[in-house]
N, C-alpha and C positions, 0 to 999 in steps of 0.2 A: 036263387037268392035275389031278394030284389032291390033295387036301389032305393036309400031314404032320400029326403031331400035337404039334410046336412051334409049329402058325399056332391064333394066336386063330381060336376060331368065334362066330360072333355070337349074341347070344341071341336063341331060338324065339320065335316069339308067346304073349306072354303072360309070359314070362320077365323078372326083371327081373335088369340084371347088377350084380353085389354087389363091392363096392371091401376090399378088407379093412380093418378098423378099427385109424386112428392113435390115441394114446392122447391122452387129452384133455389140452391145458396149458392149466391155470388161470394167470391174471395179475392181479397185484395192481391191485386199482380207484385205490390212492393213487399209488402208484411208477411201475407200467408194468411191473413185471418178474415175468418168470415166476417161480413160486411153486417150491419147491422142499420135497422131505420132510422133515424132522430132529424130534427129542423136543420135543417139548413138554409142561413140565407143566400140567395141571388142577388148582385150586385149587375144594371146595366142600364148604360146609360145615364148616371145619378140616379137612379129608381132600385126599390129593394124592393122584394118579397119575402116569405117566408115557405117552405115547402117540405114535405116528409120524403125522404129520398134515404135511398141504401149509400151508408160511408164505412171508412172504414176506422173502428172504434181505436186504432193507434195511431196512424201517420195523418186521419181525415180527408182523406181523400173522398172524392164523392162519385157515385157511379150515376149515371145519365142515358138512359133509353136511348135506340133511336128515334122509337115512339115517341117518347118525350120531347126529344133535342125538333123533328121532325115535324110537330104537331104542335103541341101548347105553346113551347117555346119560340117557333118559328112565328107564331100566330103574336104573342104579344110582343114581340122583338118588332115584328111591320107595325103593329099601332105605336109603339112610341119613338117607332123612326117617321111615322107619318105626322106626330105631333108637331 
């Protein structure tokens, strides 16, 4: 019988088989509910921005990379402390 090529084949030795990647949902630690995107502003320094960031759609809490907190924000925190 020979194999089509709509039948899965298993992986060789040594192979490992790769699931494709679901997108991560973050959930609020206070609520329980998954967190959801929408603007949020930042407030520092008297300076505002506006930014799309994972909150959570009942209590508003707002979730923050370390990526994030790390990088961008590190980065414009020193310019307007260098002002």
């Amino acid at each position: 019988m020979a194999e089509n090529d709509e039948q899965k084949k298993a992986p060789e030795a040594g192979q490992v088989e790769t699931q494709p990647e679901q997108p991560r949902v973050w959930k609020c630690g206070r609520c329980k509910c998954d967190l959801v995107t929408k603007k949020v502003e930042l407030d520092y320094m008297g300076y505002s921005i506006s930014h799309e960031l994972p909150a959570c759609p009942k209590c508003g809490k707002v979730y923050i990379s370390k990526e994030l907190a790390e990088g961008r924000m590190c980065e414009v925190e020193q310019t307007l402390e260098d002002k």
